[in-house]
C-alpha positions in Angstrom: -98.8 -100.3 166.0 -100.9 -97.6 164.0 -104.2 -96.9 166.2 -102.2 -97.8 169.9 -102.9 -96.1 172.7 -100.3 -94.2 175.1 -100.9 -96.2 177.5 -100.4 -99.5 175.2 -97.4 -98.0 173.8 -95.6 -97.5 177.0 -96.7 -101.2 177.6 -95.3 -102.8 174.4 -92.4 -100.3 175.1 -91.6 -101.7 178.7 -92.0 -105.2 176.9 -89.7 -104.6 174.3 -86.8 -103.0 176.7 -87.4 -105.6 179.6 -87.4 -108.8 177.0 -83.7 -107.0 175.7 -82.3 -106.9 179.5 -83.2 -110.5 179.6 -81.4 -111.9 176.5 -78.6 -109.4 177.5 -78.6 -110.6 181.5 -78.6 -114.4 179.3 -75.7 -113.3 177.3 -74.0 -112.4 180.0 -74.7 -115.3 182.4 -74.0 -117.5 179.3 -70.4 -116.1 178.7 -69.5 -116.5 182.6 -70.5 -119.7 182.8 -68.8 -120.7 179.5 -65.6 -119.0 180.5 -65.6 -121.3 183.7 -65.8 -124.4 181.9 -63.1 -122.9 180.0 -61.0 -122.3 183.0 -61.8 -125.8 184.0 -60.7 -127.4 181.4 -56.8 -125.8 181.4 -56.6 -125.9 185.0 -57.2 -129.7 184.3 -54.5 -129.7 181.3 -51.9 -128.2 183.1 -52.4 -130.5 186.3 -52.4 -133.5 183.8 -49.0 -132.1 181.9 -47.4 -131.4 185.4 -48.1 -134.8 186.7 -46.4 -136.3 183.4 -43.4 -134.1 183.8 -43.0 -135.0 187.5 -43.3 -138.4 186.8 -41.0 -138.3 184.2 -38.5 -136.5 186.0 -38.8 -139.3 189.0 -37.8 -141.8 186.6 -35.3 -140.3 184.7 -31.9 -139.2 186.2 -29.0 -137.7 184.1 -25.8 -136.9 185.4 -24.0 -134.0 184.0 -20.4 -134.0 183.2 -18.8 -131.0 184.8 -17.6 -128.3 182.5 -13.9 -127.7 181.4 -12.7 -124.1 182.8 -9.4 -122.5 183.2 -10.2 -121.2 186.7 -11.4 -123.1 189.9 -14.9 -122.4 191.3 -14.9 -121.5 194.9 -16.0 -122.7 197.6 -18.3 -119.9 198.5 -20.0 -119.8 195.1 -23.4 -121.5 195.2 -24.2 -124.3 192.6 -26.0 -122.7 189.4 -29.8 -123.2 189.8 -31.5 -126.1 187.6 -34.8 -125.8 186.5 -37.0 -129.3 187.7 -38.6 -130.7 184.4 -41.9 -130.4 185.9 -41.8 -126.5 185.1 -40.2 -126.0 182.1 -43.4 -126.6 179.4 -44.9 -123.9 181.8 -41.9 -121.3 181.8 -41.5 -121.5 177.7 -45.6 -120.9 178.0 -45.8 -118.1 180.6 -42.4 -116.5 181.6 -44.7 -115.5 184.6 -44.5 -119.0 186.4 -43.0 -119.2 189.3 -43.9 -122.8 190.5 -46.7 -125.1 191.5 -48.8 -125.4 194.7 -50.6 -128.3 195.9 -52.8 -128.4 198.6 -54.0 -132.6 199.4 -57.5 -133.2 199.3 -58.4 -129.9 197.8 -58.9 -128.7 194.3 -56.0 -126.2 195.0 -53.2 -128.2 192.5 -52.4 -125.7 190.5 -49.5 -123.5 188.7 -48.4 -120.3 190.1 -47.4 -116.7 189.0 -45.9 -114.2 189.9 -45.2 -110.7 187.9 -44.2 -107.2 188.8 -47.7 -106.1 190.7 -50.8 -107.7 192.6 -53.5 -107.0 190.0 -52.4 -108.7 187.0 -53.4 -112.2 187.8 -56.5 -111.2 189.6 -58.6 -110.8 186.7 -56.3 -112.7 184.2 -56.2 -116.7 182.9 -52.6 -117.9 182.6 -52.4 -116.5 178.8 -53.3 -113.0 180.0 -56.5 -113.6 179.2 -59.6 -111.6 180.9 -61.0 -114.1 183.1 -62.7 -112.7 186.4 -61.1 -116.4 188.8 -57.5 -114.5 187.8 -55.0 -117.2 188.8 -52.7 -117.9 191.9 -50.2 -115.4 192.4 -47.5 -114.5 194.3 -47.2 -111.3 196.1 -44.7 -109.0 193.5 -42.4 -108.4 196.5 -41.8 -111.8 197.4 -38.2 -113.8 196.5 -39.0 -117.9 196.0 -36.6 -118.8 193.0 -33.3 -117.8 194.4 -30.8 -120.0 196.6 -32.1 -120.1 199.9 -30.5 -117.3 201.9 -31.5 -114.8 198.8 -35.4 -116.2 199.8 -37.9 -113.7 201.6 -38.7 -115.0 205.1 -42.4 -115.3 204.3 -43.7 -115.9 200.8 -47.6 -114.8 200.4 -49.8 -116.1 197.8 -53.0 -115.2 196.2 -56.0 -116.8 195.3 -59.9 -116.0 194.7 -62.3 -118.3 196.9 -64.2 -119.1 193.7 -67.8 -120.5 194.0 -66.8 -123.2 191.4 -64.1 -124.2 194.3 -61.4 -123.3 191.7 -58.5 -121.5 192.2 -58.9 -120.9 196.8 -62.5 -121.8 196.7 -61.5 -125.0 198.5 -58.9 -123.2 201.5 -61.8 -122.6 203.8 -62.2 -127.0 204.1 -59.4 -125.4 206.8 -61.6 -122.3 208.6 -62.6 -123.1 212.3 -63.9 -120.6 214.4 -65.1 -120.6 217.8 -68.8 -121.9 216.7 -67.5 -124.0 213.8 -65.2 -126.6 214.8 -66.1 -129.3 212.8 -63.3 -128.7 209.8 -60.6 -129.6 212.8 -60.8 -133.1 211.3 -59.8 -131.9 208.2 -56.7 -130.6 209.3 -55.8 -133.3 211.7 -55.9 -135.5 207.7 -54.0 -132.5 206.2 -51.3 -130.9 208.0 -49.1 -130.2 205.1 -49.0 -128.6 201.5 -46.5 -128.7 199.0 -45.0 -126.2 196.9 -42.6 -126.9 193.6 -40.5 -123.6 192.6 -38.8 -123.4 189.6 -35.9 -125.5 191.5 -36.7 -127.3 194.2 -39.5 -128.8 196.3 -40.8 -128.1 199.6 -43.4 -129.3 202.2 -45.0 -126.6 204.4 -46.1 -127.9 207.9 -49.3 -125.2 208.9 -48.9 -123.7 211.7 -51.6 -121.0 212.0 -55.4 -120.2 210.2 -57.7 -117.9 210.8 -60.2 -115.4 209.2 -58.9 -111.8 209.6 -60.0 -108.3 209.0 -59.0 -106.2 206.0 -59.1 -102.5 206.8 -58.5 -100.6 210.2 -62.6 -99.3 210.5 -63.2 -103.1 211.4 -61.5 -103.1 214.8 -62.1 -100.8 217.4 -58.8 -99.4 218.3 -58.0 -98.8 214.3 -55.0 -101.1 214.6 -55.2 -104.5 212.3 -52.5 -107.4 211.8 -51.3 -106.9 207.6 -50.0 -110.3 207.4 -49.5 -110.0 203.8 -46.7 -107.3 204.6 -44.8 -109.2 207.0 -42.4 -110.8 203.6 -39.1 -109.9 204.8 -39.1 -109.9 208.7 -37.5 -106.1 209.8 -37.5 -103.5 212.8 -41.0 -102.7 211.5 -41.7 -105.9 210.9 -40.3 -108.3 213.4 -40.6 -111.8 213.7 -41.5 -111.5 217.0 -44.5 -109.7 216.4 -45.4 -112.2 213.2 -45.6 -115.1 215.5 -47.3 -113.4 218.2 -50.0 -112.1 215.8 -50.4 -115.3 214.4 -50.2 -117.9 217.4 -53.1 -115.4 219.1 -55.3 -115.8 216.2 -54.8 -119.2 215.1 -58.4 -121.6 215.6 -55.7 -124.8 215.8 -51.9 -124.9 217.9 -50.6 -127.3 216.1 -47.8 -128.3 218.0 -45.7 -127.8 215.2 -43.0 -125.6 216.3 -40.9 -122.7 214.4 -38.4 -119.8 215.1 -36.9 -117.0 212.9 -34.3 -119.3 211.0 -37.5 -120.7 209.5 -39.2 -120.2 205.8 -42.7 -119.2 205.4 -45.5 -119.5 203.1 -49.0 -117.8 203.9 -52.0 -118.8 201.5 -54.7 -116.0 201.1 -57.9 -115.4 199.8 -61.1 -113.6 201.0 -63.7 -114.8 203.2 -67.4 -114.7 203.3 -67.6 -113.4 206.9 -68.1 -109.6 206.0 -67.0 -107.4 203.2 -63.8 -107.3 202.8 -62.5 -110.0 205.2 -59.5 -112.7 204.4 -59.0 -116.4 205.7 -55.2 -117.2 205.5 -53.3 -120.4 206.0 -49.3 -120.1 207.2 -47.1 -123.0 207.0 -43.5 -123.0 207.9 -41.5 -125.2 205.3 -40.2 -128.5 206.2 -36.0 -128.3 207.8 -33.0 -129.9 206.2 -33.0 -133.5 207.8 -36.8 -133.2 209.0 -39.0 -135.3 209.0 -41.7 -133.7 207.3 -44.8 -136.2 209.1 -46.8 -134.2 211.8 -47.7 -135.6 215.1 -51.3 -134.2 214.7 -51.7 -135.8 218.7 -50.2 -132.6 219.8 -53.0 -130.6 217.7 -55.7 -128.7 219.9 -58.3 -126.4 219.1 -57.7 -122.9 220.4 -60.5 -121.9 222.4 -58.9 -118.6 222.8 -58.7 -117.6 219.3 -58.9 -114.0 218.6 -61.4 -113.7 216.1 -62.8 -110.5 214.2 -65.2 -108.3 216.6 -68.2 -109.6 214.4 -71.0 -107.5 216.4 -68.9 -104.7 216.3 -68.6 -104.8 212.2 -72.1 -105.9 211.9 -73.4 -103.1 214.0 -72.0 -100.3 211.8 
């Protein structure tokens, strides 16, 4: 105003600018919080639409007449694929589906996706939307909807551990570590998961979970376990190593036993530990013929558990 000092105008000035960070911080605040109601909201649409669809699917069965040819299949030719009923409304929506993951007693019931990288779907709603949750993903390099012997050995997917306890925000009701035991129950209540690909259903037993560094200046020989790489067991990559990395680091043996004829499926998201550091699930899907109830009585904490050097990566 006409007749202010310098001193009052730097005051109204700081007023002025510090009242227009607020209603921007506001804005800002407002948007995030609206987008995650948002989020919410499909996540609870899809969940409601797959449930129909499954149940639909249970109760409706339709034989399909085989189709006149001139020539004779062979024997070696595998069946054509059929999409489940439960997945088509979300393939005509997102070609990018590539099945459905439930986790029991967690708020991890949810479709997954899968496209041609791994940054898509981290900041991106189902529609391709921006939306900093992103979605669950599968690792690009991974093969789920193919006939079984086209399958990679170990299928990794993605998730943010959300503070909303969407998308992975609810894996960690499975972290244990040496001076946190008390999740063990929760395990003991949920040894399986389920996942739906486009074509068939499975049930993962868990076999190992732990909270694992990210990059090789966290350890102090340099040398870290990239679990996420370990898709499509090789010389580089051996099975052998996979299941020695895991069984050392594991807070649980389970009891529940695997070998290399096995599928897996690892479940990862970051962890709160330190900065950047990943808790990861692995379950090795249910045989032909099995049984897939797990005698939890054979279930132990592992007291041995080879857990991140956490004075060495706090004392840097």
């Amino acid at each position: 105003m006409k007749g202010d000092s310098p001193q009052e105008i730097s005051r109204k000035a700081i007023t002025l600018v510090s009242a227009i960070v607020l209603i921007a911080a506001l804005a800002i605040l407002a948007v995030y919080f609206i987008k995650q109601a948002q989020n919410r909201a499909e996540i609870e649409r899809q969940r409601e639409l797959h449930n129909d669809l499954t149940v639909i699917s249970q109760t409706t069965t339709t034989t399909a007449a085989p189709a006149e040819t001139e020539t004779t299949v062979t024997e070696t030719e595998p069946p054509p694929l059929v999409m489940l009923a439960s997945m088509e409304s979300f393939v005509a929506e997102n070609p990018d589906t590539a099945g459905w993951l439930t986790v029991p007693n967690t708020n991890i019931d949810n479709v997954v996706l899968q496209t041609d990288n791994n940054d898509y779907y981290m900041n991106k709603d189902f529609y391709g939307n921006s939306n900093k949750a992103g979605q669950i993903f599968i690792d690009y390099r991974c093969v789920i909807n193919a006939h079984e012997d086209k399958q990679t050995d170990n299928v990794v997917i993605y998730g943010h551990n959300q503070a909303d306890l969407s998308m992975f925000g609810t894996l960690k009701k499975y972290k244990i570590k040496k001076d946190s035991t008390g999740n063990f129950d929760f395990y003991l209540q949920n040894p399986t998961f389920n996942f739906s690909s486009l074509y068939d259903e499975y049930t993962y037993k868990i076999i190992a979970m732990f909270v694992i560094e990210v990059e090789p200046y966290q350890t102090r020989d340099g040398i870290i376990f990239d679990y996420h790489n370990y898709i499509k067991f090789s010389p580089n990559r051996t099975f052998e190593d996979f299941s020695e990395n895991i069984m050392k680091r594991t807070a649980v043996n389970t009891g529940v036993d695997f070998n290399e004829d096995d599928k897996f499926m690892t479940l990862s998201t970051c962890s709160n530990e330190f900065d950047p550091s990943r808790f990861v699930v692995i379950g090795r899907r249910v045989r032909d013929g099995e049984s897939p109830e797990v005698d939890t009585s054979l279930a132990e904490i592992n007291t041995d558990m080879l857990e991140p050097d956490y004075s060495f990566i706090y004392g840097r």
